[in-house]
MARVORO-157961 format. One record per residue (C-alpha): residue in one letter; x, y, z. Coordinates in steps of 0.02 Angstrom, whole numbers. Example, Ala and Ser with C-alpha at 12.3 -4.5 7.8 and 13.67 -1.06 7.14 Angstrom:
2
- code/u/v/w
- A/615/-225/390 $
- S/684/-53/357 $
***
This chain:
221
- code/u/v/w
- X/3346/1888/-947 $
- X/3238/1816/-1098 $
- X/3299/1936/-1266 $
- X/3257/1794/-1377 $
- X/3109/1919/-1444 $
- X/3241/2080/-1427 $
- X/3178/2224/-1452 $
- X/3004/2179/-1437 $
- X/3038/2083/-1278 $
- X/2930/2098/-1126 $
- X/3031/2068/-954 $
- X/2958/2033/-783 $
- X/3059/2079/-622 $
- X/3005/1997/-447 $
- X/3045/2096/-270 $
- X/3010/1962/-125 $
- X/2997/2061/54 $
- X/2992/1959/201 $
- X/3077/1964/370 $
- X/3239/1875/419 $
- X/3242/1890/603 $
- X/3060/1891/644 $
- X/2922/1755/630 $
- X/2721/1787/585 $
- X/2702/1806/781 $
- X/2799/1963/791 $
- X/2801/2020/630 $
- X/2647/2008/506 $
- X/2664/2049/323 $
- X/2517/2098/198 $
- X/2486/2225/63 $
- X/2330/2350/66 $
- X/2324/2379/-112 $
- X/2271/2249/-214 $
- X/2365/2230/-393 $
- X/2237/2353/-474 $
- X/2272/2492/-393 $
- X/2455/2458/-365 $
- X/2473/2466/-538 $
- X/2398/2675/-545 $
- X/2492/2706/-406 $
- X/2657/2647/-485 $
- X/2598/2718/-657 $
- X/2575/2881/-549 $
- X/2739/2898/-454 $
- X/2860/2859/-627 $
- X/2853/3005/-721 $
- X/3015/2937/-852 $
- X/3048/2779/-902 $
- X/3161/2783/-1015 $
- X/3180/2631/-1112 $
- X/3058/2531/-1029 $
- X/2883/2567/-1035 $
- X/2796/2477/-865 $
- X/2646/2398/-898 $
- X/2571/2319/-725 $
- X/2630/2242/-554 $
- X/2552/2103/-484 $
- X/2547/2083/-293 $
- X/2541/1924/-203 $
- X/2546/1867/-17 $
- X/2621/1691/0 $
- X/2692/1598/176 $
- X/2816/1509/198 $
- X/2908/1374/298 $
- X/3063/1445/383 $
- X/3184/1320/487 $
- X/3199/1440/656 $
- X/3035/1538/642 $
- X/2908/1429/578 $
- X/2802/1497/439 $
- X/2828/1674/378 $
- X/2740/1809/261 $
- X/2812/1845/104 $
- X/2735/1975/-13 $
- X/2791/1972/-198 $
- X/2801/2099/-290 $
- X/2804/2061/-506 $
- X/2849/2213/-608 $
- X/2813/2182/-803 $
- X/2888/2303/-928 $
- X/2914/2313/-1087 $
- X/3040/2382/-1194 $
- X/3023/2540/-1314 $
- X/3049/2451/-1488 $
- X/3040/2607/-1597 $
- X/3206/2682/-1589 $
- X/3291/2487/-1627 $
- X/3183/2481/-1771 $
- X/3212/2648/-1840 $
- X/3385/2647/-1793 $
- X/3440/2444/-1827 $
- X/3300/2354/-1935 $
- X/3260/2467/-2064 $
- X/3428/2509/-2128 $
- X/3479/2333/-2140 $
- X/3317/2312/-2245 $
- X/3361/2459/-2347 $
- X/3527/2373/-2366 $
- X/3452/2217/-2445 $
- X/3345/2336/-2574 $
- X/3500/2425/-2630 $
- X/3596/2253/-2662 $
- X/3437/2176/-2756 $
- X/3446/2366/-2832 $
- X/3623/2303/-2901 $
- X/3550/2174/-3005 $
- X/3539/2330/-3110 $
- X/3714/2361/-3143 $
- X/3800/2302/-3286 $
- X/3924/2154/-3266 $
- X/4055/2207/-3390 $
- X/4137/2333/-3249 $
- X/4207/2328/-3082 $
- X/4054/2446/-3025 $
- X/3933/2311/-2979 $
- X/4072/2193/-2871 $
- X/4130/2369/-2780 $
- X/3957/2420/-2732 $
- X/3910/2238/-2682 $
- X/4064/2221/-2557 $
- X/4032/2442/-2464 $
- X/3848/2367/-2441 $
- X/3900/2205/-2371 $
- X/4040/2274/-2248 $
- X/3878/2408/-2188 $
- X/3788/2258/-2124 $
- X/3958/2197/-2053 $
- X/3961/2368/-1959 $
- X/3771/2342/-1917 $
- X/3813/2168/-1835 $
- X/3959/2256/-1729 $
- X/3827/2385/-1676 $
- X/3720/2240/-1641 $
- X/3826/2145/-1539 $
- X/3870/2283/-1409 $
- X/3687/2342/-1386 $
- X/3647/2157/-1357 $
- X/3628/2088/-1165 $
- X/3760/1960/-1160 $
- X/3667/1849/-1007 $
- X/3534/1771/-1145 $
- X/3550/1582/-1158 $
- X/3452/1578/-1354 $
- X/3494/1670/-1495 $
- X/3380/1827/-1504 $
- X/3271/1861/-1679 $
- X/3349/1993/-1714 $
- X/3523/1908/-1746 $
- X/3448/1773/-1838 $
- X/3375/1921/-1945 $
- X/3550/2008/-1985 $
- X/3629/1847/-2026 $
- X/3518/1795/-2142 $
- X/3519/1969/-2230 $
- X/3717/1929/-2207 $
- X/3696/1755/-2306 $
- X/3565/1827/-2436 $
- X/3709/1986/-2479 $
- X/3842/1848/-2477 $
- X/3737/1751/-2606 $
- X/3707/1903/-2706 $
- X/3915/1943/-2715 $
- X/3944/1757/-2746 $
- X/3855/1775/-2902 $
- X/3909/1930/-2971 $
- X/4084/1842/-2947 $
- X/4022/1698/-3027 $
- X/3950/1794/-3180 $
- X/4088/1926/-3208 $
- X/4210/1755/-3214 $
- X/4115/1687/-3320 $
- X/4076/1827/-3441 $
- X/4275/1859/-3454 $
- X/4304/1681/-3508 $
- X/4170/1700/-3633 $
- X/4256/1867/-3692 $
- X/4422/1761/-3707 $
- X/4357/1606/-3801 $
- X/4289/1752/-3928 $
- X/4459/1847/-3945 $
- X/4535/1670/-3973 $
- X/4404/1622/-4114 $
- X/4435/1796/-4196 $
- X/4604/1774/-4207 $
- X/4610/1621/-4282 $
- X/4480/1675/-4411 $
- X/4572/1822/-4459 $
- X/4739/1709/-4486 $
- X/4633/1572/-4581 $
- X/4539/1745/-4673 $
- X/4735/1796/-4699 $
- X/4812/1635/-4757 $
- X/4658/1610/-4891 $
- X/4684/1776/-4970 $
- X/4885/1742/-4988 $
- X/4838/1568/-5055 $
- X/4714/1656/-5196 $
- X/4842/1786/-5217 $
- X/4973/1650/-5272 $
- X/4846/1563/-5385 $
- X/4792/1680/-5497 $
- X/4976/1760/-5505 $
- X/5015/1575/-5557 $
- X/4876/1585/-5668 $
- X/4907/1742/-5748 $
- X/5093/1702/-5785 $
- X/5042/1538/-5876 $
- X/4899/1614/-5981 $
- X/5041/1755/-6022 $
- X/5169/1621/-6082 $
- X/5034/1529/-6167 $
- X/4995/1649/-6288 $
- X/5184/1722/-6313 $
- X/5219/1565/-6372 $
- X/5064/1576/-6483 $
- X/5122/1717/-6556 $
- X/5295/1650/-6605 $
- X/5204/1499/-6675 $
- X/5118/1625/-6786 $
- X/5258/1727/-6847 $
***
């Protein structure tokens, strides 16, 4: 089975009839109806069809060589169908979407608190929980990758981006907010030590201009 398109995939099923026991002499094979009006007749007898919708059958008569009989009829019958896509795109591809909007969304968010990395990591573990949907409603007999995991992934990668940065930019923000309390600090002890040194000059000052003119006054008297 080919999901590489899932859930927009279109699958064909062939029914070969032919006889095992009998040869062309006994036992002729051939269809009345030609693919045309196989197709209304099928369309006609299924009434549900679930999650396939059928689309046409193709009917062709074919002989071949068989080791004990000699050549043989074979009709073939090819049933195309293709799968109802609506309910995996309601149900799978636009959340995820929506997803991706409300992390972009989160740009919006301020980067001083915890807010922004919290709501970053509940959207990313949804898609997680989207990918474990994924991988159960997934046919596991597929040989490629399908589109539609190579479209969660990369919504995956661009959400692990996004909480990368906001990491990134909340470390760096806090360093920044350290190197400032550092730098304040120190000014206030250099602001500190500078007033004490004034302090001590002009109380210097103030006791010499005091003696100064004591002894002034006894030089008077």
């Amino acid at each position: 089975m080919d999901i590489y398109k899932f859930p927009f995939d279109v699958q064909q099923c062939n029914l070969t009839f032919k006889s095992m026991v009998h040869s062309n002499e006994a036992l002729r094979l051939y269809h009345v109806l030609d693919s045309r009006e196989t197709t209304e007749w099928a369309r006609e007898m299924m009434h549900t069809q679930y999650e396939w919708l059928f689309m046409n059958m193709d009917v062709t008569n074919k002989t071949v060589m068989n080791v004990n009989f000699g050549p043989q009829d074979v009709i073939v019958f090819s049933i195309k169908m293709r799968r109802r896509s609506i309910l995996y795109s309601a149900n799978f591809l636009l959340p995820i979407l929506f997803f991706l909007c409300l992390d972009l969304s989160s740009f919006l968010i301020s980067d001083r608190g915890g807010e922004k990395l919290g709501f970053k990591i509940t959207v990313l573990l949804a898609v997680t929980v989207m990918q474990l949907i994924l991988n159960e409603i997934l046919p596991s007999s597929s040989n490629s990758v399908p589109l539609i995991a190579v479209y969660c992934i990369g919504m995956f990668t661009l959400m692990l981006l996004s909480l990368l940065e906001t990491i990134l930019v909340m470390y760096l923000i806090q360093k920044d907010s350290v190197d400032l309390d550092r730098e304040r600090r120190h000014d206030c002890r250099l602001s500190a030590g500078s007033k004490r040194h004034s302090s001590y000059e002009h109380g210097v000052i103030s006791s010499g201009t005091m003696g100064g003119a004591a002894a002034y006054l006894r030089l008077n008297q």
